[in-house]
N, CA and C atoms as a LAMMPS dump frame, in Angstrom:
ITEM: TIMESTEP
0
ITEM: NUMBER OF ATOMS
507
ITEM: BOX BOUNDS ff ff ff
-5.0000000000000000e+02 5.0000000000000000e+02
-5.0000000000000000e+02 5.0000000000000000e+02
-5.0000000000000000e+02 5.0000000000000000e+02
ITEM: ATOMS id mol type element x y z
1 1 1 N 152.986 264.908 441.338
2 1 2 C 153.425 266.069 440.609
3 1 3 C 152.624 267.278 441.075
4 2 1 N 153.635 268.556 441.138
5 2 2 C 152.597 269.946 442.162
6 2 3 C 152.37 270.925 440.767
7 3 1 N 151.056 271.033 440.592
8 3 2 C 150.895 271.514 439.667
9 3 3 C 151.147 273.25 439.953
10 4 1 N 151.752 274.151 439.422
11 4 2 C 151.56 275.306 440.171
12 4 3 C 150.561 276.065 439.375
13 5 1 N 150.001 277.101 439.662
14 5 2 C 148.907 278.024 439.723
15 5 3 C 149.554 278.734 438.352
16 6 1 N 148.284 279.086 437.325
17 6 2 C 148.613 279.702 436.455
18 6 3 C 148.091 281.5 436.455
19 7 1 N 148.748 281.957 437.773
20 7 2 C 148.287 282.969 437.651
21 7 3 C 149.086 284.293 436.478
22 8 1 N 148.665 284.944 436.348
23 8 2 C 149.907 286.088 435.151
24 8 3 C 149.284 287.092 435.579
25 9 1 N 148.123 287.474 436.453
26 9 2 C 148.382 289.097 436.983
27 9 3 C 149.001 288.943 438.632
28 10 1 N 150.309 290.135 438.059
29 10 2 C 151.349 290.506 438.982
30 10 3 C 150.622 290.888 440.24
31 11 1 N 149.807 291.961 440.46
32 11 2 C 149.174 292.473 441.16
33 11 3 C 148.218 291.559 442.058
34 12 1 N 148.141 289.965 441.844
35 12 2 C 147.495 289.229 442.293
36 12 3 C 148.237 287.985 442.663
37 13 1 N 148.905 287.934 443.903
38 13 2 C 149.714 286.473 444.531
39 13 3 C 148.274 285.858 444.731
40 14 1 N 148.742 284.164 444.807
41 14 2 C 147.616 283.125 444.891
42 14 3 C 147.199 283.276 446.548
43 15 1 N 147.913 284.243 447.604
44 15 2 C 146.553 284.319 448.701
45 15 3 C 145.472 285.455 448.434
46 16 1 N 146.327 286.075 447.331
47 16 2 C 145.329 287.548 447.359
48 16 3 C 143.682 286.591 446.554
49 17 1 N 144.422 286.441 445.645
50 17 2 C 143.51 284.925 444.567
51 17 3 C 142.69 284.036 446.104
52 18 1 N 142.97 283.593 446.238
53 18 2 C 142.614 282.868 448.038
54 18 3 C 141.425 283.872 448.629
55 19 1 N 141.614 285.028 448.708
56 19 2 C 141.107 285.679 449.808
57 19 3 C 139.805 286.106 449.097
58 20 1 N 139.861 286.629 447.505
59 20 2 C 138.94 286.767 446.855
60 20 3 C 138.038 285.74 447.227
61 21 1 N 138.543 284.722 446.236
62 21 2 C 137.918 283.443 445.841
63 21 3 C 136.582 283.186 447.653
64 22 1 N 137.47 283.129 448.827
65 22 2 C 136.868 283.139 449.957
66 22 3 C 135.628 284.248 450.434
67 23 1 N 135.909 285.557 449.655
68 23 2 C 134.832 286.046 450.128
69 23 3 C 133.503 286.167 449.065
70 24 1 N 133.677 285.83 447.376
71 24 2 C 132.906 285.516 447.224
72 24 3 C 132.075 284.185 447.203
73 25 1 N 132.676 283.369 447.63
74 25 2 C 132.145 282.227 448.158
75 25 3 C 131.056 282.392 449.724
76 26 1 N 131.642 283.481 450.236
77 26 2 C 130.971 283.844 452.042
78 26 3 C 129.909 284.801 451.477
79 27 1 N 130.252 285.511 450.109
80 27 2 C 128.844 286.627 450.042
81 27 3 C 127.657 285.516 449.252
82 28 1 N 128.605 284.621 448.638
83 28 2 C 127.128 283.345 447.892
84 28 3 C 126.402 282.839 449.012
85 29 1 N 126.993 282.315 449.733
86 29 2 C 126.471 281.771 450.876
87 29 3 C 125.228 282.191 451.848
88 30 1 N 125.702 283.697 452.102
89 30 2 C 125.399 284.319 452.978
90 30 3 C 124.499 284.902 452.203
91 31 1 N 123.769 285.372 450.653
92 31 2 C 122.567 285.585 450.441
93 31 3 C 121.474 284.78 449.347
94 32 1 N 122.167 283.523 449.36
95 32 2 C 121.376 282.916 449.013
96 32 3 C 120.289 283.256 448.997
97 33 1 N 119.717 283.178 449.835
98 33 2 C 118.142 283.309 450.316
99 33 3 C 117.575 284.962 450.337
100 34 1 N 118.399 285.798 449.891
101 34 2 C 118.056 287.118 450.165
102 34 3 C 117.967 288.058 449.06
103 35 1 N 117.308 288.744 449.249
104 35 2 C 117.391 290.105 447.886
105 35 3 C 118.314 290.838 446.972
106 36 1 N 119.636 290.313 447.471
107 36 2 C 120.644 290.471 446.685
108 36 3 C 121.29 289.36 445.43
109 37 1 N 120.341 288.151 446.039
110 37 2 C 120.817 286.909 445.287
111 37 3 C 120.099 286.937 443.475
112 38 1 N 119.829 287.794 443.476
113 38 2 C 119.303 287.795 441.686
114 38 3 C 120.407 288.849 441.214
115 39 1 N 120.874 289.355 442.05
116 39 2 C 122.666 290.258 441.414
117 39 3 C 123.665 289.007 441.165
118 40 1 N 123.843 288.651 442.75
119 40 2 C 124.992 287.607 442.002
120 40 3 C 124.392 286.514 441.481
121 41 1 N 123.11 286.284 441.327
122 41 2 C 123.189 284.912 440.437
123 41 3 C 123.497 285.559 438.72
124 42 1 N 123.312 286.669 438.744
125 42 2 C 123.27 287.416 437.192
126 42 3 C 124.714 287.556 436.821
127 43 1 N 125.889 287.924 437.889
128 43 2 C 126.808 288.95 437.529
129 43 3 C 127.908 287.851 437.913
130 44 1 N 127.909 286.865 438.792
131 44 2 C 128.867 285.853 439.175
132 44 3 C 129.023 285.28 438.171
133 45 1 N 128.302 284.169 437.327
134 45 2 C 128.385 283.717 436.361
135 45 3 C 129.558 284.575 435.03
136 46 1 N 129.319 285.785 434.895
137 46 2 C 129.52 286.196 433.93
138 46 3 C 130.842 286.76 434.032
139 47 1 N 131.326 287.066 435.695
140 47 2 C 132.596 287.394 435.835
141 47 3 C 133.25 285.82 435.776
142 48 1 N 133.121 284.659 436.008
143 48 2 C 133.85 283.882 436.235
144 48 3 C 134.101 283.08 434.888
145 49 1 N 133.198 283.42 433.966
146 49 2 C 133.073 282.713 432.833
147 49 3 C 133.575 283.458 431.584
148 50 1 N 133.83 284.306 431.672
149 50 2 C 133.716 286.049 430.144
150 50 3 C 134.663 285.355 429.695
151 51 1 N 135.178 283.562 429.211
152 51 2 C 135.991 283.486 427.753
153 51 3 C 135.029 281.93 427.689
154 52 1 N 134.479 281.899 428.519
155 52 2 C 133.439 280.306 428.277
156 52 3 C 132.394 279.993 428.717
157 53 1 N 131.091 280.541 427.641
158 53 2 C 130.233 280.409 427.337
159 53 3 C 129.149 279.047 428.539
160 54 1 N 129.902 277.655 428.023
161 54 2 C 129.789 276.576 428.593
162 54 3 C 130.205 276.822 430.028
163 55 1 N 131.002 277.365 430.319
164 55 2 C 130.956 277.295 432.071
165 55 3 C 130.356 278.346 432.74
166 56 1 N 129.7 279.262 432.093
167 56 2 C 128.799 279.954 432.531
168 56 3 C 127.316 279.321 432.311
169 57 1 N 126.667 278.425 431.703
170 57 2 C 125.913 277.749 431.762
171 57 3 C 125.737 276.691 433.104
172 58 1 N 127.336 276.691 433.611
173 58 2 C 127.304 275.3 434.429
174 58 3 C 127.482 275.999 435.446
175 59 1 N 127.773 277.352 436.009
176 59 2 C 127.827 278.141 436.793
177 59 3 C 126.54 278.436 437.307
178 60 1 N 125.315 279.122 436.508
179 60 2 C 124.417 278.936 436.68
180 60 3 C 123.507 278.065 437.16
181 61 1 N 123.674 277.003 436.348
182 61 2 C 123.129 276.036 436.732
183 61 3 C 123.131 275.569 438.794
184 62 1 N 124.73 275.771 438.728
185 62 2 C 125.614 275.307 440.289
186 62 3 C 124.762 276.02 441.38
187 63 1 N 124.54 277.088 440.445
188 63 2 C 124.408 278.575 441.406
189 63 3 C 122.833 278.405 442.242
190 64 1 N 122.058 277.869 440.965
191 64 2 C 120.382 277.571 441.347
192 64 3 C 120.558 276.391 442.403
193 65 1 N 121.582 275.698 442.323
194 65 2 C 121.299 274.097 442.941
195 65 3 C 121.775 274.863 444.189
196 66 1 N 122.772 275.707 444.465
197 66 2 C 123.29 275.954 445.644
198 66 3 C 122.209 276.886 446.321
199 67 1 N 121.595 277.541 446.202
200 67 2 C 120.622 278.544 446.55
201 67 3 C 119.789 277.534 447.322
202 68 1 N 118.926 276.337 446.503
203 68 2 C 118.432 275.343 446.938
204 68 3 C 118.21 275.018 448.226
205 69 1 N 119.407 274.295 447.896
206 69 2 C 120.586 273.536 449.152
207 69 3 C 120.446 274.786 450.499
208 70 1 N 120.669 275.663 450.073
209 70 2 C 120.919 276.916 451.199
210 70 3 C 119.642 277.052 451.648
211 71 1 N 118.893 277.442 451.437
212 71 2 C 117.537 277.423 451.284
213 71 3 C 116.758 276.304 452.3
214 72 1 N 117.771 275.135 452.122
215 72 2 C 116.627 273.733 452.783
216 72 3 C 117.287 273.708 454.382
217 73 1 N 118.911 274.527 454.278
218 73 2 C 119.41 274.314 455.381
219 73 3 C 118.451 275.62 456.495
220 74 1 N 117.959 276.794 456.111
221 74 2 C 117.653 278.098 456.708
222 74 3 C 116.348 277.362 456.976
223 75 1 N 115.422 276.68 456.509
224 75 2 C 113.867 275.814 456.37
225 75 3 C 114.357 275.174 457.607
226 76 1 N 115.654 274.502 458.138
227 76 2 C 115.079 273.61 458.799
228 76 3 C 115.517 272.219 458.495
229 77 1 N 115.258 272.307 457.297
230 77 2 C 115.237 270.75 456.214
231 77 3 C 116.191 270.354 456.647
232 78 1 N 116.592 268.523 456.272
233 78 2 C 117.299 268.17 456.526
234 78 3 C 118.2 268.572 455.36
235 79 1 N 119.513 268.397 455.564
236 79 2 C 120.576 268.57 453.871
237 79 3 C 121.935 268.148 454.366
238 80 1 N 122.227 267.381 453.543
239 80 2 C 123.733 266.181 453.717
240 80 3 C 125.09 267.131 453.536
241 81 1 N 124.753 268.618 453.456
242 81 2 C 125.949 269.167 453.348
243 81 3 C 125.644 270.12 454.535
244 82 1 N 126.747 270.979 455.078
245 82 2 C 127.009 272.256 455.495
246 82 3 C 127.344 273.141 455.119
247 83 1 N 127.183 274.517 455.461
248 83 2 C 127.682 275.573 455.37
249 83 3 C 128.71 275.971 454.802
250 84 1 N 129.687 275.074 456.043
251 84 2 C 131.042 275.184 455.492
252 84 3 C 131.255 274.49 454.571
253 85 1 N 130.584 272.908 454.212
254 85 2 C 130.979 272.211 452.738
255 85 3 C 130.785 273.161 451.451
256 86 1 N 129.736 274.187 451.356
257 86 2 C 129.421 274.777 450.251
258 86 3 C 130.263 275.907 449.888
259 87 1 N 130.838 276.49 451.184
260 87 2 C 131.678 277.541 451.049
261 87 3 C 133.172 277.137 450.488
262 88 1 N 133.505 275.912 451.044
263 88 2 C 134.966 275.082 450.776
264 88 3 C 134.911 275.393 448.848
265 89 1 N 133.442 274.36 448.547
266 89 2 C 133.104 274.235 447.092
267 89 3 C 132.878 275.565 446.756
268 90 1 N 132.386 276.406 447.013
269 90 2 C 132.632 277.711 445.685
270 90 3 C 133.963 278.719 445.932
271 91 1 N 134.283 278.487 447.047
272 91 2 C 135.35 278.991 447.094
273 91 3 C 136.735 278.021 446.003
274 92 1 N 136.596 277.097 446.038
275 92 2 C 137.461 276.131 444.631
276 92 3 C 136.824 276.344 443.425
277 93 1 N 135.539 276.729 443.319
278 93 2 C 135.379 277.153 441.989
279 93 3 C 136.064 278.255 441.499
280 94 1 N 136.232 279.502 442.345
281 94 2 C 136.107 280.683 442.145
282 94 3 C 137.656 280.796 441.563
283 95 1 N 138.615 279.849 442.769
284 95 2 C 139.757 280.118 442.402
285 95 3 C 140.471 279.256 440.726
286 96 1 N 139.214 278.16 440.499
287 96 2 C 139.544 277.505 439.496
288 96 3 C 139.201 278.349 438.001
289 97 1 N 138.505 279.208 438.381
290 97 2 C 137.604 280.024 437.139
291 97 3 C 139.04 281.237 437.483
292 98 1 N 139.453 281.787 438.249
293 98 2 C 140.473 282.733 438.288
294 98 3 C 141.806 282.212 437.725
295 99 1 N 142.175 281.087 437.954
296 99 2 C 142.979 280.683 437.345
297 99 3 C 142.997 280.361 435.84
298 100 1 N 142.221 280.317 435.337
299 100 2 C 141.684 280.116 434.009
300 100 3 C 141.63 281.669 433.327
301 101 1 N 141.391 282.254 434.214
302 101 2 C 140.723 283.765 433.721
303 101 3 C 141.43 284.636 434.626
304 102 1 N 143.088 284.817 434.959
305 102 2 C 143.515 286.017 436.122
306 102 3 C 142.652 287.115 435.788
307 103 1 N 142.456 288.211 434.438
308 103 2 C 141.82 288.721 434.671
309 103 3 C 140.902 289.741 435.142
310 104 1 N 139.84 288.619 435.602
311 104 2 C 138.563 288.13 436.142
312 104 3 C 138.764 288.778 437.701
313 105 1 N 139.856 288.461 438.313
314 105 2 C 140.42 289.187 439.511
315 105 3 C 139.802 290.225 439.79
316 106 1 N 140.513 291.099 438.772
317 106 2 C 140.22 292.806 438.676
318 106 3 C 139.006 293.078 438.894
319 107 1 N 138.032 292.288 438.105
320 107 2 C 136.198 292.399 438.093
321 107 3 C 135.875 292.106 439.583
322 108 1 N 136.213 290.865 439.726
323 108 2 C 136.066 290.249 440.777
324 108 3 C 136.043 291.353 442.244
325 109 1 N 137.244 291.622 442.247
326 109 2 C 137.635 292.618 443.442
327 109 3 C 136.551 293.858 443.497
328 110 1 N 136.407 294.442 441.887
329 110 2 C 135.535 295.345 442.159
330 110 3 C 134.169 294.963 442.749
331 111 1 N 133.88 293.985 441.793
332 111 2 C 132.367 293.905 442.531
333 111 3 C 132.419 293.336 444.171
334 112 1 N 133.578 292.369 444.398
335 112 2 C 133.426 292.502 445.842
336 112 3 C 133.328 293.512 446.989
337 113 1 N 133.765 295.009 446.001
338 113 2 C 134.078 295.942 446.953
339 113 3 C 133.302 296.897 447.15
340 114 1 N 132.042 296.683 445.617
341 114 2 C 130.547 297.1 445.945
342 114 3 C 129.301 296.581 446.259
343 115 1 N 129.94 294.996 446.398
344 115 2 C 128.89 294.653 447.03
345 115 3 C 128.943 293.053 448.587
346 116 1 N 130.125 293.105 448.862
347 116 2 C 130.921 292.62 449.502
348 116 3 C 130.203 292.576 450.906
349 117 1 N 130.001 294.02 451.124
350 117 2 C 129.142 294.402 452.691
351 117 3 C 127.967 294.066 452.56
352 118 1 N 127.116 293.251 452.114
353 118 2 C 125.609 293.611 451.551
354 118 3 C 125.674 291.984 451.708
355 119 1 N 125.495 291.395 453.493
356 119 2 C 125.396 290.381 454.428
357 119 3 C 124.007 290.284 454.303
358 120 1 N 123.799 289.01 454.426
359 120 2 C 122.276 288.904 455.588
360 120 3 C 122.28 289.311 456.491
361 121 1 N 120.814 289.834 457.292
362 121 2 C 121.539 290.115 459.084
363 121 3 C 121.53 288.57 459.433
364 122 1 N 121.068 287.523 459.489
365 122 2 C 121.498 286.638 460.021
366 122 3 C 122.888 285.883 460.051
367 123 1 N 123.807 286.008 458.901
368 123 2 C 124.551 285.653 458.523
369 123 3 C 125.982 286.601 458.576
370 124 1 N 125.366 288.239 459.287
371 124 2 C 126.356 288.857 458.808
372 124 3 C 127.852 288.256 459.58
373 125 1 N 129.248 288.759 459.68
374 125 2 C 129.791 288.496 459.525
375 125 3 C 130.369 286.924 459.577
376 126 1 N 128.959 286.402 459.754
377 126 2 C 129.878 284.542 460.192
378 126 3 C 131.179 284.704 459.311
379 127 1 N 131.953 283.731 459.715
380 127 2 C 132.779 282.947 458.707
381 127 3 C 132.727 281.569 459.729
382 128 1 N 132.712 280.372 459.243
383 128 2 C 133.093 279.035 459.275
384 128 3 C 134.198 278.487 458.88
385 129 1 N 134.964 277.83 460.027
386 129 2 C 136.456 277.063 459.21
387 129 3 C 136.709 275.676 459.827
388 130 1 N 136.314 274.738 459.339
389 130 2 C 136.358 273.354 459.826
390 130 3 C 137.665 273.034 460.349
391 131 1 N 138.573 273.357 461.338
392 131 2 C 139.757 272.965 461.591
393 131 3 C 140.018 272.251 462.288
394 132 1 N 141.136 270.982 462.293
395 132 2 C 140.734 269.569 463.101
396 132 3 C 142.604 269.464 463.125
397 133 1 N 142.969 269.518 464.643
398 133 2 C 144.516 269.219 464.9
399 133 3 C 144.125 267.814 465.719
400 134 1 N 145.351 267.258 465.933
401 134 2 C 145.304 266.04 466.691
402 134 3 C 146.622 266.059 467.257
403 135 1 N 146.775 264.838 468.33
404 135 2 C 148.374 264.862 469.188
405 135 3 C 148.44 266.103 470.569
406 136 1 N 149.646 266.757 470.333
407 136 2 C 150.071 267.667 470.655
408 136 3 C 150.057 269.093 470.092
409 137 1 N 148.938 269.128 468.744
410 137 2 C 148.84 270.563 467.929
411 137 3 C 147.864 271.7 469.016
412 138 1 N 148.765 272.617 468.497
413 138 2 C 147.889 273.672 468.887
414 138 3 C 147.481 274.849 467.815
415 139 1 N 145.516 275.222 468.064
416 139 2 C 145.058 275.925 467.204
417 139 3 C 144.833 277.586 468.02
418 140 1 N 145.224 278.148 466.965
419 140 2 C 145.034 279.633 467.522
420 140 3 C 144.096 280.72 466.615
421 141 1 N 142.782 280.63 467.231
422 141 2 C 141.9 281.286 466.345
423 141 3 C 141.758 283.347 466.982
424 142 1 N 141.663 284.037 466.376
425 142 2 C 142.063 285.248 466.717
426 142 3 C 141.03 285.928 466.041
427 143 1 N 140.037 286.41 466.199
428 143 2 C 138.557 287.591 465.98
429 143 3 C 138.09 288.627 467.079
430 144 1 N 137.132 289.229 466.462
431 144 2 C 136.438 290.323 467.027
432 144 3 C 134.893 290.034 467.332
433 145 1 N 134.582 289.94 468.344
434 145 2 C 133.073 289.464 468.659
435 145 3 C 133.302 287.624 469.796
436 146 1 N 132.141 287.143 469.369
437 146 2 C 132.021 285.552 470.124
438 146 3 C 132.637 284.974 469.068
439 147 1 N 132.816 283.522 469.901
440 147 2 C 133.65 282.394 469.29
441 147 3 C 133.072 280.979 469.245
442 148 1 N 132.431 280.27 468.648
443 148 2 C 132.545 278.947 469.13
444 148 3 C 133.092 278.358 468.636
445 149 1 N 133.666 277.205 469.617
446 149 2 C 134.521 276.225 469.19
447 149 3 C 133.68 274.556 469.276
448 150 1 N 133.822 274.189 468.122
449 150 2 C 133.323 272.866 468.123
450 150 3 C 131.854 273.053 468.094
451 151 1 N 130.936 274.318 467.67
452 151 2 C 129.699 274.375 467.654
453 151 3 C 128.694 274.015 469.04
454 152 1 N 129.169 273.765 470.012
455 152 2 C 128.694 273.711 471.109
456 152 3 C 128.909 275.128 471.952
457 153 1 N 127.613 275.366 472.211
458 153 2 C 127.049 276.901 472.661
459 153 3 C 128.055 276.823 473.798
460 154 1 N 127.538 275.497 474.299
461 154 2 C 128.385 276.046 476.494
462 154 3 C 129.388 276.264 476.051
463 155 1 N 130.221 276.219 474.939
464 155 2 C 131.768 276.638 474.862
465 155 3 C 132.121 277.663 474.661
466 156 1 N 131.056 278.336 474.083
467 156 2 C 131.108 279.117 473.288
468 156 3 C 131.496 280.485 474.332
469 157 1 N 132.99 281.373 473.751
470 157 2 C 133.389 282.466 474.206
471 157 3 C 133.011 283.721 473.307
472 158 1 N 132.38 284.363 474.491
473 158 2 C 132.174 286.205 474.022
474 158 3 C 132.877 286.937 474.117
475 159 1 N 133.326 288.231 473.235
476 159 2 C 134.006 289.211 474.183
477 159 3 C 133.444 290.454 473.526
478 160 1 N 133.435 291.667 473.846
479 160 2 C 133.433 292.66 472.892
480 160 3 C 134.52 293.281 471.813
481 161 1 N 135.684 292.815 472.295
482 161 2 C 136.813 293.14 471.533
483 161 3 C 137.283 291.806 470.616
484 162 1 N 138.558 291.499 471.608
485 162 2 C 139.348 290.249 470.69
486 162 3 C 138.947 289.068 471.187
487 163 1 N 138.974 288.041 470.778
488 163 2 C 138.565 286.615 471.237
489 163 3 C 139.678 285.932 471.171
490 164 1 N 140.398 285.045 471.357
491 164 2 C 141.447 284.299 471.08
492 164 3 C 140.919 282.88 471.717
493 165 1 N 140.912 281.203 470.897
494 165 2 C 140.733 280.266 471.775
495 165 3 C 141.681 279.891 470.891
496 166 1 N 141.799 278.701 471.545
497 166 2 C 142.985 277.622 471.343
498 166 3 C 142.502 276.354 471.925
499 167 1 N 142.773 275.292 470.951
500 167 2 C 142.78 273.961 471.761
501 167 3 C 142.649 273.172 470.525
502 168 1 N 142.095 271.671 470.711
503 168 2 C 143.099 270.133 469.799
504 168 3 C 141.328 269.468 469.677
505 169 1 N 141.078 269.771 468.856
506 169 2 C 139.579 268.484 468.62
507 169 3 C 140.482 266.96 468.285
């Protein structure tokens, strides 16, 4: 059974919902470890939660464990997740708390749009996308800057403009 999305603001289709949900998941990520992370550990919670009390407790809570986690991966440390696993996971939170709360959107967007740019330099624009074709598929990845594919450097394509690779892990 396909459950569909309970969204009710018009102004918000489930990729716009998607795209949010994705970049505050890439700005958690990306300052974990940095001077901005006592904003969103304060202000995330409270946009995703403003009708439940209890899931802003568990938000919090998520939020300290993920910092952690982020934290042991930048150390060095060993840690059983990635990058991209953590981003997958708050990015499903975000959209699960939006769906609960459309909203939350509106907040959402704003604060992404004041504080959205406000990267690590190490981290600034990454994005990570685990994508895995097989057979005869073909992948077509399309950015601005270098590329790697499959995390292996020698593969790895530069350009100053557009990048385009393609190919089948």
């Amino acid at each position: 059974m396909l459950i569909e999305p309970r969204f009710t603001d018009t102004a918000r289709t489930p990729l716009e919902i998607e795209k949010l949900a994705e970049d505050a998941a890439s700005l958690l990520i990306s300052n974990a470890t940095t001077d901005l992370w006592s904003v969103l550990r304060d202000r995330v919670p409270r946009l995703l939660s403003r009708s439940n009390p209890l899931r802003r407790t568990r938000l919090e809570r998520e939020l300290d464990e993920l910092r952690e986690a982020v934290a042991n991966l930048s150390d060095g440390r060993s840690a059983p997740k990635s990058p991209a696993y953590f981003a997958g996971l708050w990015q499903a939170r975000v959209i699960g708390a939006l769906e609960d709360d459309p909203e939350a959107a509106r907040e959402l967007a704003s604060f992404l749009e004041r504080h959205g740019s406000a990267r690590s330099d190490s981290n600034a624009g990454v994005l990570i996308r685990d994508v895995q074709a097989s057979g005869n598929a073909v992948q077509i990845i399309v950015g601005n800057g270098g590329l790697t594919i499959g995390g292996i450097a020698e593969r790895a394509v530069s350009a100053s403009s557009t990048t385009t690779g393609t190919g089948a892990r």
